[in-house]
Kinemage of the C-alpha trace (Angstrom):
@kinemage 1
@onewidth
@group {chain A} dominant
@subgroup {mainchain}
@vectorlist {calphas} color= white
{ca unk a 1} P -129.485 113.188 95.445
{ca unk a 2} L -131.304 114.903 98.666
{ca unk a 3} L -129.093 116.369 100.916
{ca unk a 4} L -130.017 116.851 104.312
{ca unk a 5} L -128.408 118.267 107.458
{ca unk a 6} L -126.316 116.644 109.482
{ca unk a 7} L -127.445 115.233 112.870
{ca unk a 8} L -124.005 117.092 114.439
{ca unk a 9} L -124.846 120.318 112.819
{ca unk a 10} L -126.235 122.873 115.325
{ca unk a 11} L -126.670 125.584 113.287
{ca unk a 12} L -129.999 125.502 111.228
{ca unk a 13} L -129.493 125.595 107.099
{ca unk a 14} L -131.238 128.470 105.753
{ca unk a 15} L -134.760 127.226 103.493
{ca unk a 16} L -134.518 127.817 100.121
{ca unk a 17} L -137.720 130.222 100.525
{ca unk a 18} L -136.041 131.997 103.065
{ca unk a 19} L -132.667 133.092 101.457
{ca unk a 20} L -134.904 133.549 97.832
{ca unk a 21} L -136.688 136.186 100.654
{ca unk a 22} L -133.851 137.467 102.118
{ca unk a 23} L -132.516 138.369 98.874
{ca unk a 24} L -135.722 140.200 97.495
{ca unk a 25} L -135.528 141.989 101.031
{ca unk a 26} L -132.173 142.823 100.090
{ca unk a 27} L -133.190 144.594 96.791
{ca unk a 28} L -136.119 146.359 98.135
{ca unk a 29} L -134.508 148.446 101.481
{ca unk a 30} L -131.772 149.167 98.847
{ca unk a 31} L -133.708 150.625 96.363
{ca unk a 32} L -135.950 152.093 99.210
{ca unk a 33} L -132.384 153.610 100.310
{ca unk a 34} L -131.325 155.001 96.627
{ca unk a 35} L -134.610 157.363 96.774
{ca unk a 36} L -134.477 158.707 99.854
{ca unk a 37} L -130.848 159.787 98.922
{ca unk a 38} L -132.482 162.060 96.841
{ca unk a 39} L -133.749 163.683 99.704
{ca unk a 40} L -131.208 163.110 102.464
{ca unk a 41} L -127.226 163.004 101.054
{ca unk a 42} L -125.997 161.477 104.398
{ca unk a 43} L -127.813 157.833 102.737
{ca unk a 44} L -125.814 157.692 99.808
{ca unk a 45} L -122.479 156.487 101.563
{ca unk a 46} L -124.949 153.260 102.859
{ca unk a 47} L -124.871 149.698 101.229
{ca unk a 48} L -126.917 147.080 102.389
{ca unk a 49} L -125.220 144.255 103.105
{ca unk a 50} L -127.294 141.174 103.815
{ca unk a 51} L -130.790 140.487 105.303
{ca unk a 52} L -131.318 137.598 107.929
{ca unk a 53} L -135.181 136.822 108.294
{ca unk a 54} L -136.547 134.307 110.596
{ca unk a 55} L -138.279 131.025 109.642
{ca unk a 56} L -141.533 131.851 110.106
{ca unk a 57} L -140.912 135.349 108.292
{ca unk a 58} L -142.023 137.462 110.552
{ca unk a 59} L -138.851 139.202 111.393
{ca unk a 60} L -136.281 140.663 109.229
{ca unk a 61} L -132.617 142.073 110.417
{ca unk a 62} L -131.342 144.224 108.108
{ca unk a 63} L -127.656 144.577 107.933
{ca unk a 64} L -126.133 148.164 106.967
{ca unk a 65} L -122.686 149.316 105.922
{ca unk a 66} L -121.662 153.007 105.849
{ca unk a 67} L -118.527 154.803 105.003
């Protein structure tokens, strides 16, 4: 069974492609992050939290969290 969106739904449903993207973004800036904390201490206390990129994957926000 196909499930598709709902003609009242105004929010678009992430593409499989994208969120499989997002999450390999994800893994990526976070390991990026984990060696530069070898050089800079202040980036240890960050997590990356999620990673919203646009449908055409071109652009990429990048949510941070920091203690």
């Amino acid at each position: 069974m196909v499930r598709g969106r709902r003609s009242n739904d105004k929010s678009p449903a992430p593409y499989p492609r994208t969120a499989r993207v997002n999450q390999v973004l994800r893994e990526i800036v976070a390991d990026a992050l984990e060696r530069l904390s070898d050089i800079d201490d202040r980036l240890r206390m960050i997590t990356v939290t999620s990673v919203d990129t646009a449908p055409d994957l071109r652009q990429a926000i990048v949510y941070l969290s920091s203690l």
